[in-house]
DRENPA-3360 file (N, C-alpha, C; in nm, 2 decimals, always signed):
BEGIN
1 = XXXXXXXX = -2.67/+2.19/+2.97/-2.53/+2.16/+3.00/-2.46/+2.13/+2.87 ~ -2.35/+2.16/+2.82/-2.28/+2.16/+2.72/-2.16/+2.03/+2.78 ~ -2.20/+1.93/+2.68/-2.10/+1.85/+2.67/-2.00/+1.83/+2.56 ~ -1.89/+1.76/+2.61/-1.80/+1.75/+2.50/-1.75/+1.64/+2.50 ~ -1.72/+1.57/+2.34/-1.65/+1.46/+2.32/-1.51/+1.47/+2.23 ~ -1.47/+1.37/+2.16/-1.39/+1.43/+2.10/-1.31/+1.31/+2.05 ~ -1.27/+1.27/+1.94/-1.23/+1.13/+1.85/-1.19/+1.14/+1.71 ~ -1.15/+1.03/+1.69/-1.10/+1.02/+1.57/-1.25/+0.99/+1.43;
9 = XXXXXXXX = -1.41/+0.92/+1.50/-1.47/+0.87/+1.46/-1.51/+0.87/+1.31 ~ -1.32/+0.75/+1.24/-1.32/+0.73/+1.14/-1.38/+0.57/+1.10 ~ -1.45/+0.58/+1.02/-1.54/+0.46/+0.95/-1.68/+0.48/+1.03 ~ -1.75/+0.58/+1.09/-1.84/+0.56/+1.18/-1.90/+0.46/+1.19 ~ -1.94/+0.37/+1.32/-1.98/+0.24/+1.35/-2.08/+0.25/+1.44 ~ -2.17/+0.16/+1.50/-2.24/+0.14/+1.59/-2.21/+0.18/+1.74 ~ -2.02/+0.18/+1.76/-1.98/+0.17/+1.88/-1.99/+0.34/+1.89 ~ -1.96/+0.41/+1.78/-1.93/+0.55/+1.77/-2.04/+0.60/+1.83;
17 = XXXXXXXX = -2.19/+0.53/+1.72/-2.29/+0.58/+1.78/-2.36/+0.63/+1.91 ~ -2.30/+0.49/+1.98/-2.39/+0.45/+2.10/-2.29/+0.56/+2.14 ~ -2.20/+0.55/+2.15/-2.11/+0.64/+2.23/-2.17/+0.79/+2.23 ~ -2.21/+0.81/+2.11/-2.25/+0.96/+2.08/-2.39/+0.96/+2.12 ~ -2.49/+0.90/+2.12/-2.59/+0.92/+2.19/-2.61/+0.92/+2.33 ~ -2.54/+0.81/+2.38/-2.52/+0.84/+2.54/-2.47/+0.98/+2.57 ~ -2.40/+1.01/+2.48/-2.32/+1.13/+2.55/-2.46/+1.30/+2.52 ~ -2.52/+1.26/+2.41/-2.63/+1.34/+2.38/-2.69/+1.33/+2.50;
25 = XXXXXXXX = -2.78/+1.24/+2.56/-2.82/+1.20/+2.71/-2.80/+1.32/+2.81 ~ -2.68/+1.35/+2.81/-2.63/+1.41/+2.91/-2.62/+1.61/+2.90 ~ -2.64/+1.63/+2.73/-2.68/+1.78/+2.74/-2.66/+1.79/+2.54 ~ -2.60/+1.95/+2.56/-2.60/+1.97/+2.41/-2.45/+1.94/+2.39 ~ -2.46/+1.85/+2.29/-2.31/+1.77/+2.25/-2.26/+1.86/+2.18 ~ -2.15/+1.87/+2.17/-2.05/+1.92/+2.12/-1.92/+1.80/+2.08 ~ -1.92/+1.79/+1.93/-1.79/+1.68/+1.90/-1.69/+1.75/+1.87 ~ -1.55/+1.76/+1.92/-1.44/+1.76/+1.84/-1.35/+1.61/+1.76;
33 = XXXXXXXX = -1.37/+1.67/+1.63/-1.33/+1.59/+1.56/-1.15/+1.57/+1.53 ~ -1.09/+1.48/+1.56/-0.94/+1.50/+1.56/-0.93/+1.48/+1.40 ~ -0.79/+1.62/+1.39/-0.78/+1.65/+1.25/-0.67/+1.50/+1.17 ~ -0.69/+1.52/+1.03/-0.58/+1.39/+0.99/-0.44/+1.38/+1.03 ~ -0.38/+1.50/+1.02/-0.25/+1.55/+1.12/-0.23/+1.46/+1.25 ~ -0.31/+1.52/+1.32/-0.35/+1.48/+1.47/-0.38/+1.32/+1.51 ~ -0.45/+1.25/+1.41/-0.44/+1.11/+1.43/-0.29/+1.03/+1.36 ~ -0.23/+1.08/+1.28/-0.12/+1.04/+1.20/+0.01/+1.07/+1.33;
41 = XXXXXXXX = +0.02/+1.19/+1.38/+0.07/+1.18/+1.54/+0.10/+1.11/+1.61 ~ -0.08/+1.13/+1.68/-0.16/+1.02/+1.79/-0.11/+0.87/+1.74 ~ -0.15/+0.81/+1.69/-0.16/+0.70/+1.62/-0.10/+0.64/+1.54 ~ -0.01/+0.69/+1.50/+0.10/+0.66/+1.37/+0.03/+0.62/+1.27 ~ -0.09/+0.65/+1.18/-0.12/+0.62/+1.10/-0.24/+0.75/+1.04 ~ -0.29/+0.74/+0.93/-0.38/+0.82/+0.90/-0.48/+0.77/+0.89 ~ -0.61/+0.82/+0.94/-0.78/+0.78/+0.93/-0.76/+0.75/+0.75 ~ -0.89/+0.64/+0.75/-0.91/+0.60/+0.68/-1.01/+0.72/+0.55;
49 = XXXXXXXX = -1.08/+0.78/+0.65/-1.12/+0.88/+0.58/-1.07/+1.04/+0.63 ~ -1.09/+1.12/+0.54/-1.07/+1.23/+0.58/-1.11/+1.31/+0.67 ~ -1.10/+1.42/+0.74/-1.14/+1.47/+0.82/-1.25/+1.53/+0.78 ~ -1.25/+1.59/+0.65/-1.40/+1.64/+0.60/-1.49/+1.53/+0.55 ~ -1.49/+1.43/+0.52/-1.55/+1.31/+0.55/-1.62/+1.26/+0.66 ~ -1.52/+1.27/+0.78/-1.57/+1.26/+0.87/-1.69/+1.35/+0.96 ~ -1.61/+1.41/+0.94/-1.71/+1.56/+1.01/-1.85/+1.53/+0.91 ~ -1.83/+1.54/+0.75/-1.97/+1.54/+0.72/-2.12/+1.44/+0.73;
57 = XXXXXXXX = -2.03/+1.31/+0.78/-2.10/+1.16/+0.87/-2.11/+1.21/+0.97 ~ -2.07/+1.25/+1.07/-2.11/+1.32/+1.17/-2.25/+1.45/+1.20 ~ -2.18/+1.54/+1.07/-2.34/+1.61/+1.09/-2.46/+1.52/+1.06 ~ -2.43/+1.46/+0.94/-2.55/+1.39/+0.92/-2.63/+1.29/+1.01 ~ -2.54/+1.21/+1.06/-2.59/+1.13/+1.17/-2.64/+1.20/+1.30 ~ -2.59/+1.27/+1.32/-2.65/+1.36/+1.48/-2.66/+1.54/+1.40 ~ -2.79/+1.55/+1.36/-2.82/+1.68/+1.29/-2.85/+1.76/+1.42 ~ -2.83/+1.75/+1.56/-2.89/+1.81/+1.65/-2.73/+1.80/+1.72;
65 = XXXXXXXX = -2.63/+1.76/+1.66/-2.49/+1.76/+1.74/-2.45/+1.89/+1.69 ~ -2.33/+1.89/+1.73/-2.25/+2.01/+1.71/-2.11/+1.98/+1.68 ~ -2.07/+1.88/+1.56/-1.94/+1.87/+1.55/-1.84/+1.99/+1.45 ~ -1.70/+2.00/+1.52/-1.59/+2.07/+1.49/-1.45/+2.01/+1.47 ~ -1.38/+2.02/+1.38/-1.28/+1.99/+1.35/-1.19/+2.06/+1.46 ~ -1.06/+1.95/+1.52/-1.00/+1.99/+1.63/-0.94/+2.13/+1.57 ~ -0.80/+2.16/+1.67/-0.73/+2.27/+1.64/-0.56/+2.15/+1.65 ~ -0.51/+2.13/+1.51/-0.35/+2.08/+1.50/-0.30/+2.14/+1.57;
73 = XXXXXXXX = -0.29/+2.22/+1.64/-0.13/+2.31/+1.70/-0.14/+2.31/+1.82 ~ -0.29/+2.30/+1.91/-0.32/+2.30/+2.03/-0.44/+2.21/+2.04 ~ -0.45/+2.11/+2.12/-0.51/+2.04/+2.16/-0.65/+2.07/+2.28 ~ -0.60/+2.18/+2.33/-0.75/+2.21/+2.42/-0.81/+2.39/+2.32 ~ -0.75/+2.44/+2.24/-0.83/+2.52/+2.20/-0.92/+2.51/+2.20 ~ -0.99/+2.40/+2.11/-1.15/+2.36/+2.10/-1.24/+2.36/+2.24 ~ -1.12/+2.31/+2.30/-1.22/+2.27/+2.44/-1.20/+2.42/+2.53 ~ -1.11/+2.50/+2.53/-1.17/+2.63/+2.58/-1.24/+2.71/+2.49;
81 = XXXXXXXX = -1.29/+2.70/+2.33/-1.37/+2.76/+2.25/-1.54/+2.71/+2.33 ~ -1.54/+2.56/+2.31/-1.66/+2.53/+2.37/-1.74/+2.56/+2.53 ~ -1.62/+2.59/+2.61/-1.61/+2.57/+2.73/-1.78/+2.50/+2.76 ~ -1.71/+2.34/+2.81/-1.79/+2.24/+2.86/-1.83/+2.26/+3.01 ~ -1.96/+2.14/+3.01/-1.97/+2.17/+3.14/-1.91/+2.04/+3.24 ~ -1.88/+1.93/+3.06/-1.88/+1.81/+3.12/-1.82/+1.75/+2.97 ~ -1.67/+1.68/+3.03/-1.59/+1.63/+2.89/-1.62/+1.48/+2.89 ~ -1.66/+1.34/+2.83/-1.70/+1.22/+2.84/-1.62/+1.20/+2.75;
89 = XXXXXXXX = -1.53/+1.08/+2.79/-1.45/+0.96/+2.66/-1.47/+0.82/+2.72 ~ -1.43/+0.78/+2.61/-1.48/+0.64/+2.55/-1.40/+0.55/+2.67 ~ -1.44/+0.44/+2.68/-1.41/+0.34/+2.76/-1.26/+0.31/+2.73 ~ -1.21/+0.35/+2.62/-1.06/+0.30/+2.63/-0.96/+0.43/+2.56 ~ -1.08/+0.54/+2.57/-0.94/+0.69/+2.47/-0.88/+0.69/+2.64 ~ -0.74/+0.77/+2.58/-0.67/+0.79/+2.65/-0.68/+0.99/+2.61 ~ -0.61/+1.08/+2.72/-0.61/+1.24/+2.68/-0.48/+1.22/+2.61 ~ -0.47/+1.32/+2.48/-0.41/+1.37/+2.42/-0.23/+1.39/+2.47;
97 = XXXXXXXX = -0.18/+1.33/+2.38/+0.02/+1.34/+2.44/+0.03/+1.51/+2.51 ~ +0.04/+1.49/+2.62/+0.12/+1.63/+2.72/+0.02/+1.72/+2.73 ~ -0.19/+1.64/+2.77/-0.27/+1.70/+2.82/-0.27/+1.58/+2.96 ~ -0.31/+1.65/+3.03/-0.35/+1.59/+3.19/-0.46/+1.62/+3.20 ~ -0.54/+1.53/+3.33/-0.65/+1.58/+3.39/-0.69/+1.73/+3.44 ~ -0.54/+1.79/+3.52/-0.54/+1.88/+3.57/-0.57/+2.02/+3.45 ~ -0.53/+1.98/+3.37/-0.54/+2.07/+3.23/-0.68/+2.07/+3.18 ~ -0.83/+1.98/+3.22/-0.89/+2.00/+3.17/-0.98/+2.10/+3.24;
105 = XXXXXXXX = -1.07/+2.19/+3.21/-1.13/+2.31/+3.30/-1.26/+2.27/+3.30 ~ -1.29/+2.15/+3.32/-1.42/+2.06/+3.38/-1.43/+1.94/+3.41 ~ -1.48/+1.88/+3.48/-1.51/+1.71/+3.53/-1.53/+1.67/+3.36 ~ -1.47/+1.52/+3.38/-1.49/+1.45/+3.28/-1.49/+1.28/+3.34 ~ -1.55/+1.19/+3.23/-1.60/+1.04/+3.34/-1.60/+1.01/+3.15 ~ -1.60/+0.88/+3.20/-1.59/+0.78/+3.07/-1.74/+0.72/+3.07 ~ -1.73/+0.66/+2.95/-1.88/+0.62/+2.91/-1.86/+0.44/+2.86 ~ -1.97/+0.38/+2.90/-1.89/+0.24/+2.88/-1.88/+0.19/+2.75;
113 = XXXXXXXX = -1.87/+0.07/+2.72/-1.83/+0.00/+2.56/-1.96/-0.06/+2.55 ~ -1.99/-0.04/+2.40/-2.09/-0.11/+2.32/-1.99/-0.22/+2.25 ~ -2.01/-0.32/+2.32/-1.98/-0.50/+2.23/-1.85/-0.41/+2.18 ~ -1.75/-0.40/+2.22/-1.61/-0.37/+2.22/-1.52/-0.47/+2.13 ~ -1.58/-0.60/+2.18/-1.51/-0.75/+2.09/-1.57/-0.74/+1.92 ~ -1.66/-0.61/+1.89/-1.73/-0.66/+1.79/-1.68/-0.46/+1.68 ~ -1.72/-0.36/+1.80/-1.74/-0.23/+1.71/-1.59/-0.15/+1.75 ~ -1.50/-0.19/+1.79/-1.37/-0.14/+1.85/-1.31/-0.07/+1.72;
121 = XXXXXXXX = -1.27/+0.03/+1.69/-1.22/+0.08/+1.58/-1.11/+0.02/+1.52 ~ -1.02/+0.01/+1.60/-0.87/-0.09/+1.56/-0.88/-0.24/+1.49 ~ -0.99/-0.28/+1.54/-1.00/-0.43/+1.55/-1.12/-0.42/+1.38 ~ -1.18/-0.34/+1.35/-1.23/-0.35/+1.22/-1.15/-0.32/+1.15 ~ -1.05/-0.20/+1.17/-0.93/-0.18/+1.08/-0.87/-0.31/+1.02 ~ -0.82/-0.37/+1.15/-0.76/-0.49/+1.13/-0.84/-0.55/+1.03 ~ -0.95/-0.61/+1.06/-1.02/-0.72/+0.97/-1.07/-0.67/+0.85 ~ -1.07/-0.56/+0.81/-1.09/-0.48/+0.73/-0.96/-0.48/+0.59;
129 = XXXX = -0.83/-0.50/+0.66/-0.70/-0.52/+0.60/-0.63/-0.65/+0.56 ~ -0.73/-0.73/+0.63/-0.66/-0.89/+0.60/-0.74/-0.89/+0.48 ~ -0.65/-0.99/+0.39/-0.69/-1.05/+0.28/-0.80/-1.18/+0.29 ~ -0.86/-1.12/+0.15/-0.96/-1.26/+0.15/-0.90/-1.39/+0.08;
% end
């Protein structure tokens, strides 16, 4: 079964992980990685690291994954390049601005939080930015 995920997973953390191995669990993973563009959009801000940064923590950490840098101009390219059998997001992503459920061309279910109060990406940003 070809699964798919799909994130910004900048600073990779523990929460990223669990997230990514659960989702291994379930078949041969496939990551799309959202480009710097794409989170500067999404998010009003830019990842902390680069997109080629990130992707290359990513191979390294899951050498048996399959991560890909999104597509900037269209948001489901990737996901009809991969065609999944099964899309999993994180306990609190939301789909992409002016994607719907009905737009996706497979079941998708959320995966729960690893200690959320502790590995949340925003929330280390934050503490990460305050002064000492």
């Amino acid at each position: 079964m070809r699964v798919l995920v799909c994130g910004t997973f900048d600073r990779l953390h523990p929460g990223h992980l669990f997230f990514l191995r659960e989702a291994r669990k379930r078949g041969e993973l496939f990551i799309i990685i959202a480009r710097d563009a794409t989170v500067q959009l999404v998010k009003g801000l830019l990842p902390q690291e680069t997109e080629d940064v990130r992707l290359a923590k990513l191979q390294k950490a899951l050498p048996h994954a399959r991560p890909l840098l999104g597509n900037p101009d269209d948001f489901l390219a990737s996901v009809r390049s991969v065609q999944p059998d099964l899309i999993l997001l994180g306990y609190d992503q939301h789909l992409p601005p002016g994607i719907h459920e009905v737009d996706l061309p497979c079941p998708f279910e959320r995966l729960p939080a690893f200690h959320p109060e502790k590995y949340k990406s925003s929330l280390r940003r934050c503490q990460q930015e305050k002064p000492s």
